[in-house]
C-alpha positions as CSV (number, residue, x, y, z in Angstrom):
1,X,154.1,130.7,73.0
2,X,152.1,130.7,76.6
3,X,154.0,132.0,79.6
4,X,155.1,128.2,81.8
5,X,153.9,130.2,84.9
6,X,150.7,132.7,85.9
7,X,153.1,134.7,88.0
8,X,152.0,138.0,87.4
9,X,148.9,139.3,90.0
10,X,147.5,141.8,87.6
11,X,146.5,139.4,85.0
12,X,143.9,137.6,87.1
13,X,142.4,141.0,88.1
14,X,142.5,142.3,84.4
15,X,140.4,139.1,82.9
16,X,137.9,139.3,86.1
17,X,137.7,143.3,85.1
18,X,137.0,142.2,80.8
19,X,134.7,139.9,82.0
20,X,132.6,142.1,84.9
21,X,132.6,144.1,81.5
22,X,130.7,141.6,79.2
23,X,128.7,140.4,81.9
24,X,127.2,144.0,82.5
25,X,126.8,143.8,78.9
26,X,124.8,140.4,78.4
27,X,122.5,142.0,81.2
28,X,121.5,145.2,79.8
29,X,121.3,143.5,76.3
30,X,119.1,140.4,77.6
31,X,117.0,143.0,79.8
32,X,116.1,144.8,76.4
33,X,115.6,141.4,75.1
34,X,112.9,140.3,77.4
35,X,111.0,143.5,77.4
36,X,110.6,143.3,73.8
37,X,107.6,140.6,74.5
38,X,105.9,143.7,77.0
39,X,106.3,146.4,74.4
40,X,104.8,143.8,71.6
41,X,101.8,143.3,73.8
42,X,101.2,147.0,74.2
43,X,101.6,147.5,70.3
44,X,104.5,150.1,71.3
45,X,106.2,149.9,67.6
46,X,108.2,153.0,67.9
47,X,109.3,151.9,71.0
48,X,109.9,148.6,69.7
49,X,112.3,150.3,66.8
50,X,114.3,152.6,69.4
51,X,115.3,149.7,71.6
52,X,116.4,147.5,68.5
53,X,118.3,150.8,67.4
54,X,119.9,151.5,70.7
55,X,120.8,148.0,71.5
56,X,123.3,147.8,68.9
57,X,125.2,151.0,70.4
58,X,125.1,148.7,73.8
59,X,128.1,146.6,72.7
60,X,130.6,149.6,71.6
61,X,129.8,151.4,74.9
62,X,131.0,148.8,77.2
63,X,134.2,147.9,75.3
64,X,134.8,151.4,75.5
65,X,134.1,151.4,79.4
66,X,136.5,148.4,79.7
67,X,139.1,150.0,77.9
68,X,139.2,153.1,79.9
69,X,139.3,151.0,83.3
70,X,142.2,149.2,82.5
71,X,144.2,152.3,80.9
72,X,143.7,153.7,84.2
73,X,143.5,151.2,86.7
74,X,146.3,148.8,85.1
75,X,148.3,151.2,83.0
76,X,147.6,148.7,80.1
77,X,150.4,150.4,77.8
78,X,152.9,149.3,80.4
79,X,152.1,145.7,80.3
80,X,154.8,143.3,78.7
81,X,153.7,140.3,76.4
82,X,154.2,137.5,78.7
83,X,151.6,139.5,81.0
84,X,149.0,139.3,78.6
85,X,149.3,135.9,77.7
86,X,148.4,135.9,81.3
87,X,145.5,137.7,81.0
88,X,144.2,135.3,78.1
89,X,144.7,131.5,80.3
90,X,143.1,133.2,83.1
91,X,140.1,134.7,81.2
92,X,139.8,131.0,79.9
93,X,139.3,129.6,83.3
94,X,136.6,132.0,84.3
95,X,134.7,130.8,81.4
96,X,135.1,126.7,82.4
97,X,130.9,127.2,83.6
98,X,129.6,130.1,81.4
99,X,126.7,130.5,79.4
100,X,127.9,132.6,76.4
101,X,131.7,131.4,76.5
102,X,132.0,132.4,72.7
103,X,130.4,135.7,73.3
104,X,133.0,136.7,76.2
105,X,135.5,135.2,73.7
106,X,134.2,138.0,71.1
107,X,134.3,141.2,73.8
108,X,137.8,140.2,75.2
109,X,138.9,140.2,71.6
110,X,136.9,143.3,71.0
111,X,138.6,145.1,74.3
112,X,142.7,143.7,73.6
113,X,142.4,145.2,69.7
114,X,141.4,148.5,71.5
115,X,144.6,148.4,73.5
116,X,147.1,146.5,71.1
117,X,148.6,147.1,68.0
118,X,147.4,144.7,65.3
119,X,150.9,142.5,65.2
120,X,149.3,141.1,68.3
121,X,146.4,139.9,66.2
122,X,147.1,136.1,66.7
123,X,145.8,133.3,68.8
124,X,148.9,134.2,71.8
125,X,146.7,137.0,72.6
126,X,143.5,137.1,71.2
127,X,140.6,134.3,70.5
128,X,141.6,133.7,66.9
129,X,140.0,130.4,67.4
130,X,137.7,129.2,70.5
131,X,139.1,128.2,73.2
132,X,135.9,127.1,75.2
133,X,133.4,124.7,73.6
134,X,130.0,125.7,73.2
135,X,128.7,122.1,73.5
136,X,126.1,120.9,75.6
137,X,126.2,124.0,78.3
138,X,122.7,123.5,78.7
139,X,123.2,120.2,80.7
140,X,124.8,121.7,83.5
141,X,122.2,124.5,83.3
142,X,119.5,125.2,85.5
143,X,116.3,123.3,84.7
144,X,113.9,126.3,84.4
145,X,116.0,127.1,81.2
146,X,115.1,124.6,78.6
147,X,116.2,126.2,74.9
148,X,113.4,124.5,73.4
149,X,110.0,122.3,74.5
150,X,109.1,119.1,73.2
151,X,106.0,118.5,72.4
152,X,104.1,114.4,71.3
153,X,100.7,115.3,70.1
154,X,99.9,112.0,68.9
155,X,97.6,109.5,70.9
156,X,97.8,105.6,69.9
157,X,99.6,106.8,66.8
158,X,96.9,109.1,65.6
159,X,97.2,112.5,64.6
160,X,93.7,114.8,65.0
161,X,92.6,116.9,68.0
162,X,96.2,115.8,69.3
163,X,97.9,118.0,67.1
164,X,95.2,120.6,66.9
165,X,95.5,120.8,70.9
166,X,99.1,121.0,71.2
167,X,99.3,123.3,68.2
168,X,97.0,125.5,71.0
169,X,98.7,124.8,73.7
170,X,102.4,125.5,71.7
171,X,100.8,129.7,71.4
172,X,99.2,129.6,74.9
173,X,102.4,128.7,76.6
174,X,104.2,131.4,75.3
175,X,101.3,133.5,77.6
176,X,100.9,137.1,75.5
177,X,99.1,139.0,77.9
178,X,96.7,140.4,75.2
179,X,94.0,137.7,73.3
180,X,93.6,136.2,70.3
181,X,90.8,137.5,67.6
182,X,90.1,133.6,66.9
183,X,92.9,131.5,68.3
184,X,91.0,128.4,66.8
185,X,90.4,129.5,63.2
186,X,93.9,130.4,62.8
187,X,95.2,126.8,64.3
188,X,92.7,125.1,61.4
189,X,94.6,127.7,59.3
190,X,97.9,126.2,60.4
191,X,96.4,122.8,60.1
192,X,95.6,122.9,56.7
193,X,98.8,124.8,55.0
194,X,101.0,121.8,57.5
195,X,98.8,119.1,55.4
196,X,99.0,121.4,51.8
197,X,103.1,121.0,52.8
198,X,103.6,117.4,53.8
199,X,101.2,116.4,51.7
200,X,98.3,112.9,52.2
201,X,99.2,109.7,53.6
202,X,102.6,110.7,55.8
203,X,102.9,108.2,57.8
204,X,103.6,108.6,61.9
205,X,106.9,107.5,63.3
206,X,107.7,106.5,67.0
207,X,109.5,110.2,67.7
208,X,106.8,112.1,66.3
209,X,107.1,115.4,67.8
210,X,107.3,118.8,67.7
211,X,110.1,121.2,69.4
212,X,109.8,124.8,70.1
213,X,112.5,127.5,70.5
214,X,111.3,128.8,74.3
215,X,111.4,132.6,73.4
216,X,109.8,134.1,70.9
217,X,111.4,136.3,68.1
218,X,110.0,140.0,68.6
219,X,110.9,142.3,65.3
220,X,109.4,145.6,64.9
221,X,105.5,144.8,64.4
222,X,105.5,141.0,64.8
223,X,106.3,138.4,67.0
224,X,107.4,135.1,65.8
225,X,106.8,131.1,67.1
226,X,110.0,128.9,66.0
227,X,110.5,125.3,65.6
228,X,110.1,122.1,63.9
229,X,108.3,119.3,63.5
230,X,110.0,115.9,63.8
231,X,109.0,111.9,61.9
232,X,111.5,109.8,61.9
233,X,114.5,111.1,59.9
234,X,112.2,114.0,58.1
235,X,112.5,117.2,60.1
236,X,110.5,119.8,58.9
237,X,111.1,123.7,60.4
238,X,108.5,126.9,60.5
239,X,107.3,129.9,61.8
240,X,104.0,131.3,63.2
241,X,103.9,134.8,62.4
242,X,101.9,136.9,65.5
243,X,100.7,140.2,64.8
244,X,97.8,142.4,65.8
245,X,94.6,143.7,64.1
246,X,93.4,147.3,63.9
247,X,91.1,146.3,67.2
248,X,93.7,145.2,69.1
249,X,93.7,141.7,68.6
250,X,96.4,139.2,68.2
251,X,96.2,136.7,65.2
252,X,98.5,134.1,63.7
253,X,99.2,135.7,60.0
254,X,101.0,132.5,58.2
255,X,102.7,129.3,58.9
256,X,106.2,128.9,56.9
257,X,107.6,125.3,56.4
258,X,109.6,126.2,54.2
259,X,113.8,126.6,54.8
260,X,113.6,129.0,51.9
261,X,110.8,130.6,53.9
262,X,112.9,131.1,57.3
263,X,116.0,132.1,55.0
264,X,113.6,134.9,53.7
265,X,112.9,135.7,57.6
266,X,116.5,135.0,58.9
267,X,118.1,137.8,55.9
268,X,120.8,139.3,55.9
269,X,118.9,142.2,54.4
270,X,116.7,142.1,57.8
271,X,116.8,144.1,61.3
272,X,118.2,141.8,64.3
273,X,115.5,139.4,66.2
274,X,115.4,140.3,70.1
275,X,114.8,136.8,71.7
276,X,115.6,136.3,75.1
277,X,118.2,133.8,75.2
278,X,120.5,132.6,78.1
279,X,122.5,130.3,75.8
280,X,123.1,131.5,72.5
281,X,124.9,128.9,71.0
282,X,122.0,126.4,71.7
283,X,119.2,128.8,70.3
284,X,122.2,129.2,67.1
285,X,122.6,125.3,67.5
286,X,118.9,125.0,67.1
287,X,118.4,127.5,63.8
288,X,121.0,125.5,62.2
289,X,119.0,122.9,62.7
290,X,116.3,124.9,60.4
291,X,118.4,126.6,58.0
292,X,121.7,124.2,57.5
293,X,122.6,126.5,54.2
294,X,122.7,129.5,56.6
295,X,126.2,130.5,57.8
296,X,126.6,130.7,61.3
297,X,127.7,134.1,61.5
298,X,124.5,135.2,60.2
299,X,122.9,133.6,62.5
300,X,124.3,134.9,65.2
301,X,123.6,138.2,63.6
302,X,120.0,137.6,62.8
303,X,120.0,137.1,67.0
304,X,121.4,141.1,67.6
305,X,124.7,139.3,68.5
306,X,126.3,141.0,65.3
307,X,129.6,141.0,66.8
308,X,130.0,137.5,67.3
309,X,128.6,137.6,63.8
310,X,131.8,139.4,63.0
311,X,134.1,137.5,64.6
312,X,132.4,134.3,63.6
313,X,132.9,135.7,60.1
314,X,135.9,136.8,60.1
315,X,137.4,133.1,61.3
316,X,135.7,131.4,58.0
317,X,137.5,134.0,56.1
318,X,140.9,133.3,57.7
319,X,139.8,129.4,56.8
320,X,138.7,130.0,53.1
321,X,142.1,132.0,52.7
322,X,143.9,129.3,54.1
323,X,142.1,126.4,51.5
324,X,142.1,128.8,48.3
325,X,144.7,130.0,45.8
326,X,143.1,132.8,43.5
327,X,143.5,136.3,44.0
328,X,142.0,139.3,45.5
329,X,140.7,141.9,42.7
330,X,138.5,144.8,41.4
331,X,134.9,144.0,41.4
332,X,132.6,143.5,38.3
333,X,130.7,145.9,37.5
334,X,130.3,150.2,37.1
335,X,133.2,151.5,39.5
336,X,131.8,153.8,42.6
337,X,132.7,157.4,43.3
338,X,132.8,156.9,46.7
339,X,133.9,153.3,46.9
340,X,136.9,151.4,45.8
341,X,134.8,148.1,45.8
342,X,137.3,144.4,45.3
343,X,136.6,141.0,46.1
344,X,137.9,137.2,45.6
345,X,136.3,135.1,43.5
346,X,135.7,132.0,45.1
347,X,134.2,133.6,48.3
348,X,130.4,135.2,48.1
349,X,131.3,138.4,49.6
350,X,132.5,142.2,48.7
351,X,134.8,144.2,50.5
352,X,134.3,148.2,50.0
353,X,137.0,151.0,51.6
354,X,135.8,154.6,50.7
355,X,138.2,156.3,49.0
356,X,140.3,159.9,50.3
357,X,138.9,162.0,47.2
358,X,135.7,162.0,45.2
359,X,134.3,163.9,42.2
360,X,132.8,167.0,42.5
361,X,129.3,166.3,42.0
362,X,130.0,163.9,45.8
363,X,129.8,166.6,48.3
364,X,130.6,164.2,51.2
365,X,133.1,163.1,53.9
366,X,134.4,160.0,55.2
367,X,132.6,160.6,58.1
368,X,129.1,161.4,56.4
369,X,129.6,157.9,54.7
370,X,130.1,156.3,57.9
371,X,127.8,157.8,59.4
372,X,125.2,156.7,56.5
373,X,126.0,152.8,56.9
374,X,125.7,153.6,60.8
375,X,122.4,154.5,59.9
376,X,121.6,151.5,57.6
377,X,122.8,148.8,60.6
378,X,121.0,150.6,63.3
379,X,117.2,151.1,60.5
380,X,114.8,148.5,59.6
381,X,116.4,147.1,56.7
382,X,113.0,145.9,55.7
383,X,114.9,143.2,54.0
384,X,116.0,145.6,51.3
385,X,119.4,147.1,52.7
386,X,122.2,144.7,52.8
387,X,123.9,144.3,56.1
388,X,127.8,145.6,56.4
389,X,130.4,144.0,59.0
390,X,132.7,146.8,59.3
391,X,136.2,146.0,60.1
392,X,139.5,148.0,61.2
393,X,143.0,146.9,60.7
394,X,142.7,144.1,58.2
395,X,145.4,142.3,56.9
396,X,145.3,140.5,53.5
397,X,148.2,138.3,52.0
398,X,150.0,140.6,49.7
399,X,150.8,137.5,47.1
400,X,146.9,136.9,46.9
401,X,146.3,140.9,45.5
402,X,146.2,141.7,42.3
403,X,148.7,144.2,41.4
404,X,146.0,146.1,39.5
405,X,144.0,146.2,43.0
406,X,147.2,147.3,44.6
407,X,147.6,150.3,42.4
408,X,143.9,151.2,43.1
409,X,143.8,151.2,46.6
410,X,146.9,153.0,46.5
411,X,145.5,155.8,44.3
412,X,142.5,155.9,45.3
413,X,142.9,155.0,49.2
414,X,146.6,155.8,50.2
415,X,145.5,156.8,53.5
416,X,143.9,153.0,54.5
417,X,146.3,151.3,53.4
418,X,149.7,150.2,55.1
419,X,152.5,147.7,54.2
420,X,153.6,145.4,57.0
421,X,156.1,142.9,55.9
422,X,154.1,140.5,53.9
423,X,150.6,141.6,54.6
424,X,148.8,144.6,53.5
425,X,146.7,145.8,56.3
426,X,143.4,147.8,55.3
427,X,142.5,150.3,58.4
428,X,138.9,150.5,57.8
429,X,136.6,148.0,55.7
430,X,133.4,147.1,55.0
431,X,132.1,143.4,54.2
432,X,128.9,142.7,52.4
433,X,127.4,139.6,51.1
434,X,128.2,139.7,47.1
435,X,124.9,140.0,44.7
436,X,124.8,140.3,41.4
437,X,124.8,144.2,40.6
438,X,120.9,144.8,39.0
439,X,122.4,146.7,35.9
440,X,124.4,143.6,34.8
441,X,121.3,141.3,35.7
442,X,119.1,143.0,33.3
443,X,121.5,142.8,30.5
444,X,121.5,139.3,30.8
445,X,117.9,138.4,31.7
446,X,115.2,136.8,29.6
447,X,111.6,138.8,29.3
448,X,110.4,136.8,32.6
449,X,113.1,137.3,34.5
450,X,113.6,141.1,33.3
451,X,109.9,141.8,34.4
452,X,109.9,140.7,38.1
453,X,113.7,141.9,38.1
454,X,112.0,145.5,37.3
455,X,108.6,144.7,39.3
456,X,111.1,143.6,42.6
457,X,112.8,146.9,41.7
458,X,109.7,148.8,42.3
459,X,108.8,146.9,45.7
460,X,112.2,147.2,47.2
461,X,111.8,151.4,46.5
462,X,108.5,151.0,48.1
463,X,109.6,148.6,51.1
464,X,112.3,151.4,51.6
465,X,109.8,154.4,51.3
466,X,108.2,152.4,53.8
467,X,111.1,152.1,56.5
468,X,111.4,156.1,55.8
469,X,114.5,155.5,53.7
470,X,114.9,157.3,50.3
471,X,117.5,155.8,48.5
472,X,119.1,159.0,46.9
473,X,120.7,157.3,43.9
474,X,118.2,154.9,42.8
475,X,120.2,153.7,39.5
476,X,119.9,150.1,38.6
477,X,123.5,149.9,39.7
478,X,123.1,150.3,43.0
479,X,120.5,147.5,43.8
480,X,121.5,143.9,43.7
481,X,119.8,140.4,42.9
482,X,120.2,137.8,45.7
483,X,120.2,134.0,45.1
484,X,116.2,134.2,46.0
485,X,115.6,136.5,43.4
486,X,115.0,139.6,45.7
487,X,116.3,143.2,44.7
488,X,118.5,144.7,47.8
489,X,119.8,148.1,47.8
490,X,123.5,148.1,49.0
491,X,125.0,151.8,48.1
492,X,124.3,154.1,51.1
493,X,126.5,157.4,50.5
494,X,123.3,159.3,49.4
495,X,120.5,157.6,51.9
496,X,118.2,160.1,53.6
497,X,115.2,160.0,55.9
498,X,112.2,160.5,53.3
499,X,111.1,162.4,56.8
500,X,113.8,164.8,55.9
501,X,112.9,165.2,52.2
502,X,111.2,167.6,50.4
503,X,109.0,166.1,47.7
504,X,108.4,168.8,44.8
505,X,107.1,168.5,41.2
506,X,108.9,170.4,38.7
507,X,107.6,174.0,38.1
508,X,105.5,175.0,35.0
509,X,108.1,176.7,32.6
510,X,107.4,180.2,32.7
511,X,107.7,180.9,28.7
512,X,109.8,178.8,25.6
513,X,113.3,180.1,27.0
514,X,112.4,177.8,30.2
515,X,111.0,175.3,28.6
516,X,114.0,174.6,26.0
517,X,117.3,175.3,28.3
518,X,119.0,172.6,28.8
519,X,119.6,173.8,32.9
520,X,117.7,173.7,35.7
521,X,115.9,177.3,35.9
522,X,114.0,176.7,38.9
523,X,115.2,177.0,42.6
524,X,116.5,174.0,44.1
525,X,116.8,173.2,47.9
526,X,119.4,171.0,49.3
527,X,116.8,168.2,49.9
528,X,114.5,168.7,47.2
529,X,113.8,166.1,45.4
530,X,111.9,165.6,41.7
531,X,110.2,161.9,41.3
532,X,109.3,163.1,37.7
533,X,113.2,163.6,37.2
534,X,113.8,160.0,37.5
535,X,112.6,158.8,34.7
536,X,115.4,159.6,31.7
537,X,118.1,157.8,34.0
538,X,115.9,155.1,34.7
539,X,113.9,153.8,31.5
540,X,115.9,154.1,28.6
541,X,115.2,150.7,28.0
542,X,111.7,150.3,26.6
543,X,111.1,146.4,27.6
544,X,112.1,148.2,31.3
545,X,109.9,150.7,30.9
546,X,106.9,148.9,29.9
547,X,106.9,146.3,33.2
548,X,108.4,149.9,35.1
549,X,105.0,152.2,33.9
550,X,102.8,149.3,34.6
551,X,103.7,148.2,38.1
552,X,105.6,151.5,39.6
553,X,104.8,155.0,38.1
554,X,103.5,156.2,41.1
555,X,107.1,156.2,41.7
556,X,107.7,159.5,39.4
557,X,104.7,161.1,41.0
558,X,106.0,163.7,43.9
559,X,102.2,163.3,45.7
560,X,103.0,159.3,46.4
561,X,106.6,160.1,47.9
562,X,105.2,163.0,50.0
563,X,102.0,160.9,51.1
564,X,104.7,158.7,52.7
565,X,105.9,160.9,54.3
566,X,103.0,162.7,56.4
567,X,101.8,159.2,57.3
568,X,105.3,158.8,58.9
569,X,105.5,162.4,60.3
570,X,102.2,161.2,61.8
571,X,103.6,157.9,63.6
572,X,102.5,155.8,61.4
573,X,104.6,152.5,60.7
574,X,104.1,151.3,57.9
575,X,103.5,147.1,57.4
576,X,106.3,145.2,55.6
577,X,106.0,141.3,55.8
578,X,108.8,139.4,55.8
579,X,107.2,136.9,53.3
580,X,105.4,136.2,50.5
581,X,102.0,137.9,50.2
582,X,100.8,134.4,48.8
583,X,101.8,132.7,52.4
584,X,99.3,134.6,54.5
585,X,96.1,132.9,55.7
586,X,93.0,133.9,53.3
587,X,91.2,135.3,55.9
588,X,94.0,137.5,57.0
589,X,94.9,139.2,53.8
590,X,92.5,141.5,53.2
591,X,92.6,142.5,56.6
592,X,94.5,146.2,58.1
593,X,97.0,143.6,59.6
594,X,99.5,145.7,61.3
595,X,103.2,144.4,61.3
């Protein structure tokens, strides 16, 4: 129930002091957003990578700053109930003419959890649902700040130098101060892979147009033009890749039409975009627009805005419980050491808690685990590490868990677990997308689908090696298949820089004894590791082995992990395309492009 008066003078004070907080916080984040387009210009990849990496600490730090001004400036443990449901109607009125209501939304949730104990977790206190609409903002916006350009490139219902023009004009508006290797050729490049797509004889409708987000989408090497072109009903999205040559050049690389194409972009397996944005919801709005299969969550992810991701989430979980029936249980598949992994069926996603003991052969921590999956969501994910939304006091309907589950998580977990009248509240979870474990994919797969299951295997190694990631434990059981057929690693306890690695070959035996003991008789460092080693655990299966030998033994040979690796050391960073090899433009292919 909401207080029937706002009597209380502190409340006001405490919303303006949450919001001064996520105001300070949209500033700094949109400021790294909009210098992401200076640092692509100057080619400044590593800089490009630490500012992705440190944005994502932005966010924690300023909760954390609004949660130590109103311990001490409000005395926040003091407050009664009625107070904060206060704080909430007034926080709702300061966000009548805001640009990123559902974002303030997220931080004063973030900010309250910090501060109250999860029985408060419900719509009285919190934003369980919106309470501000993110509709049509943009009309009472300032004019300078269109989300997206409209563009008519036909003249007297013609298409020809029209659309080449605009297509021109679309890339010279966006004004990257460095120039273009050919400009033109690419545009005939785009031209002719728009006609390939649509195909002869499309005939021109009255609305024939063609809208472009207003910002570009900067990620690690590349810069990326967004939009769609509109006929009639038939909408049809893509994406100009931008990236630059070894002389310094800029050059479009590809143009996707594809949804499956901007899924492939848009993945969850993928490092956040940096795109300046002043209304979120209307750049989301317009990517749903693209990609309706997408959830909105990940959108908001894909954006850097993973804890609206979160929250977004964690509302169409609430709604799925609330229009389902089966239970929560153990996942399919090998049980991890580390991991007590469950999930319910009729919802695509996997919830992990790491367990308070492991087997000798884990020398690890709760912390180290953490602090691994840190790692993973602040790295290029290169489209082959699977994102995590980690949670804290969860609470799951104890009727909907399997008793089995319930005796695991008590075994196994007693110390993140607690009982609270009908709920069982998880203290610290992660959430990933649900795939279908690589192990149990093989054993089911055809010879066509075994080969590039095993060939994708190799490339998502090599993406990794790539992103200076080393997997640790590469068994087929901890990779995944997603429903595009990509392999994504997704089991992080044993991830290490391949910087940080020592690549060895293992030593000549020194006589027979050496040669026939079953035990390692040779030193061993701490992060040593033996490529050659790999091979027993790996290809026991010979239809495995055969696609394995013939696409990816470089991948037991120490000299291709520790090449790697003095290219990184160097400051190299290495190219990873977020799309098919196949899509690129001919003429750009064979070229050093750098990414």
């Amino acid at each position: 129930m909401f207080p029937h008066r706002l009597n209380d003078i502190r409340a006001y004070a405490i919303a303006q002091t949450m919001l001064d907080g996520f105001n300070r916080h949209y500033r700094l984040f949109s400021e790294t957003n909009r210098s992401a387009k200076r640092r692509f210009e100057q080619a400044d990849w590593h800089g490009q990578q630490r500012a992705q990496r440190e944005r994502i600490e932005f966010y924690d730090i300023r909760v954390a700053e609004a949660v130590d001004r109103l311990q001490s400036e409000f005395n926040t443990a003091s407050l009664a109930d009625d107070t904060w449901q206060q704080v909430k109607l007034h926080y709702i009125g300061l966000l009548v003419n805001h640009h990123q209501p559902e974002l303030a939304e997220t931080f004063f949730n973030s900010v309250t959890t910090k501060i109250l104990h999860h029985s408060y977790f419900r719509n009285d206190f919190l934003f369980v649902r919106p309470a501000v609409s993110t509709e049509y903002i943009e009309n009472d916006a300032p004019a300078s700040l269109p989300t997206y350009r409209a563009y008519y490139p036909t003249r007297d219902g013609v298409v020809g130098e029209g659309l080449r023009d605009t297509l021109l004009r679309i890339v010279d508006n966006f004004q990257l101060q460095r120039a273009f290797q050919d400009l033109g050729r690419d545009i005939d490049a785009v031209l002719d892979a728009l006609q390939r797509h649509v195909g002869q004889g499309v005939r021109l409708r009255a609305n024939f147009q063609i809208q472009v987000l207003s910002s570009m989408f900067f990620r690690n090497k590349g810069g990326y033009i967004i939009g769609k072109i509109v006929n009639g009903f038939a909408e049809t999205p893509f994406a100009l890749p931008v990236l630059h040559n070894d002389a310094g050049k800029l050059y479009l690389d590809a143009a996707l039409f594809a949804e499956d194409d901007l899924l492939m972009l848009f993945s969850f397996a993928r490092a956040y975009f940096m795109v300046d944005m002043e209304i979120p919801s209307a750049y989301v709005q317009f990517l749903r627009s693209l990609m309706p299969r997408k959830p909105r969550n990940e959108i908001y992810s894909a954006l850097g805005l993973q804890k609206q991701g979160k929250n977004n989430f964690y509302r169409d979980f609430l709604y799925h419980l609330r229009h389902s029936s089966d239970k929560f249980g153990i996942a399919p598949g090998i049980k991890g050491m580390v991991m007590l992994v469950f999930d319910l069926p009729s919802f695509p996603y996997v919830f992990k808690v790491i367990k308070d003991f492991y087997p000798p052969q884990k020398d690890t921590t709760r912390e180290l685990i953490k602090s691994k999956y840190l790692l993973v969501k602040t790295h290029d994910r290169v489209g082959r590490m699977a994102d995590t939304l980690e949670y804290a006091s969860v609470a799951f309907p104890r009727h909907r868990i399997s008793d089995e589950l319930v005796a695991e998580l008590q075994h196994f977990c007693p110390s993140q677990i607690e009982m609270d009248g009908d709920s069982l509240v998880i203290k610290h979870v992660y959430i990933e997308r649900r795939m279908i474990p690589l192990n149990i994919y093989l054993q089911d797969a055809g010879p066509e689908q075994l080969a590039h299951a095993v060939v994708e295997y190799g490339n998502a190694i090599k993406d990794l090696v790539a992103a200076n990631i080393f997997p640790g434990d590469m068994l087929w059981k901890n990779f995944g298949v997603t429903r595009h057929g990509k392999v994504v690693f997704y089991d992080y306890d044993e991830i290490e820089y391949i910087t940080d690695c020592n690549f060895r070959r293992v030593p000549t035996p020194r006589n027979e004894e050496d040669e026939m003991s079953g035990e390692i008789w040779y030193s061993v460092g701490p992060k040593d590791v033996f490529p050659e080693t790999f091979e027993p655990f790996l290809l026991g299966n010979p239809a495995v082995r055969d696609v394995f030998m013939k696409h990816h033994a470089d991948l037991l040979d120490a000299a291709f992990w520790q090449g790697h690796k003095e290219r990184i050391k160097a400051g190299h960073v290495h190219d990873v395309f977020p799309y098919e090899q196949h899509k690129r433009f001919a003429h750009t292919r064979a070229s050093s492009a750098t990414m």
